[in-house]
Structure formats: structure tokens, C-alpha cells
N, C-alpha and C positions, 0 to 999 in steps of 0.2 A: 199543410205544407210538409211534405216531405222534405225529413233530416237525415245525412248518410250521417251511420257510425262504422268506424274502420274497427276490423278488427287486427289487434295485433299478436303473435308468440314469439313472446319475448323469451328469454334466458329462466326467470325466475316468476315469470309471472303472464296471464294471458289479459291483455288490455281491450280497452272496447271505447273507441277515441272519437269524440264528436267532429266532425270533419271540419264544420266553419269555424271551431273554435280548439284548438290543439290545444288547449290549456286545459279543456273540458272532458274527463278520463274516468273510466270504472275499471278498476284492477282487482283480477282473483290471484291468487298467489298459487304456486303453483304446489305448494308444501300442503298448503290448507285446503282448496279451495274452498276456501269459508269466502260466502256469498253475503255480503252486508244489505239490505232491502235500503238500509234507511240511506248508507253511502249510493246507490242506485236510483234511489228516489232523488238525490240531491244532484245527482249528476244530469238525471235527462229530465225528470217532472217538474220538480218545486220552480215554482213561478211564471211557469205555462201560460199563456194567454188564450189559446185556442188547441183543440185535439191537436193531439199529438200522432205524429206517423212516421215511425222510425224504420228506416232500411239499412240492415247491416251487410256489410261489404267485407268479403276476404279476398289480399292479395293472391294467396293461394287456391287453386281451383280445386286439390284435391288433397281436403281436408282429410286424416285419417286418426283413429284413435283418441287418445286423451283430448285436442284440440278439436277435433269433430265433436265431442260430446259437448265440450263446453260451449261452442260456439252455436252447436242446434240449440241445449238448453237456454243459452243466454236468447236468442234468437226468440224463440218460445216464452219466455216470460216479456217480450218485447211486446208480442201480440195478441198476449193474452192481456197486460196492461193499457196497450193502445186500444184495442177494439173493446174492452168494459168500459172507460172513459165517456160518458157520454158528453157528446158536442151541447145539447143541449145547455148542461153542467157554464158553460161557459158563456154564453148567453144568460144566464140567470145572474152569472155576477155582471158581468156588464149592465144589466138594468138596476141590480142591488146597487153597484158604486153609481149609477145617474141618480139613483132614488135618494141616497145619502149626499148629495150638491146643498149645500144650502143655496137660500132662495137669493135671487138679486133684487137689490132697490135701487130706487134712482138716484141715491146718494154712491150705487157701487161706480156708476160712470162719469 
């Protein structure tokens, strides 16, 4: 399933905002850009259920400079995350969590 992430430049910082959910947000600061993996992993991976496939979106068409770079390299670690992922991966736990069902008896009905 395709997920838009918006991108946003902001004043003090460059944002990257999951569309369906505005509460769901990765910020580089603009002083720093110190790039957090594990705040990135927590924003679009942890708790995935199937491949992920993210497409980032800028209001502006004609990114230049400091917000260009960030928004290709953000971009870029997007798809290099997404396409290592294997679908497989996710398949393997879905038979893992049925495998872990305990069993029913006729006392469970």
C-alpha cells in the first residue's frame, strides 16, 4: 500500500508528515541536521504489517539548495529502506503468530 509523506520547510526545521495521520512526523532541525535512525524508524516502520512503500510529496516543485538536498537524501533513505524490506519478512510472521495459537478444545465452545 502506498503511503504519501508530505514534505514540509518549515522556519526552524525540515518536516516529513505522514499524510493519513498529521500527528505522525520526522523532523531535522535546521541548526543540526542531525538525522535520528531510530526517531525515523519509529515514525514510518515499527509496527508494519506488510512492505512498506512510501512516496514523498513536496508542495513546492522547485526545490533548491539546502531543502533539495534534504528532501532527495530523506527521499533516498526512503528507498533504500523500502526496497531491502523483504515482503517475504512478513509472511514469515504471520505464519510465526498462527503457529503460536494455542490449540482449541471442545471445552473452548
Amino acid at each position: 500500500m502506498k503511503r504519501q509523506v508530505r514534505f514540509v520547510d518549515d522556519i526552524d526545521a525540515y518536516h516529513f508528515i505522514l499524510n493519513e495521520s498529521e500527528s505522525i512526523s520526522f523532523s531535522l532541525s535546521k541548526d543540526t541536521l542531525s538525522f535520528s535512525a531510530n526517531d525515523f524508524y519509529r515514525c514510518f516502520f515499527k509496527g508494519i504489517d506488510e512492505k512498506p512503500d512510501y512516496v514523498l510529496t513536496c508542495p513546492d516543485d522547485e526545490l533548491k539548495g539546502q531543502p533539495k538536498h534534504v528532501f532527495d537524501t530523506v527521499e533516498a533513505i526512503f528507498k533504500k529502506a523500502c526496497d531491502s524490506t523483504d515482503e517475504n519478512w512478513f509472511k514469515k510472521q504471520e505464519d510465526a503468530d498462527a503457529q503460536n495459537l494455542p490449540d482449541l478444545n471442545e471445552d473452548d465452545f
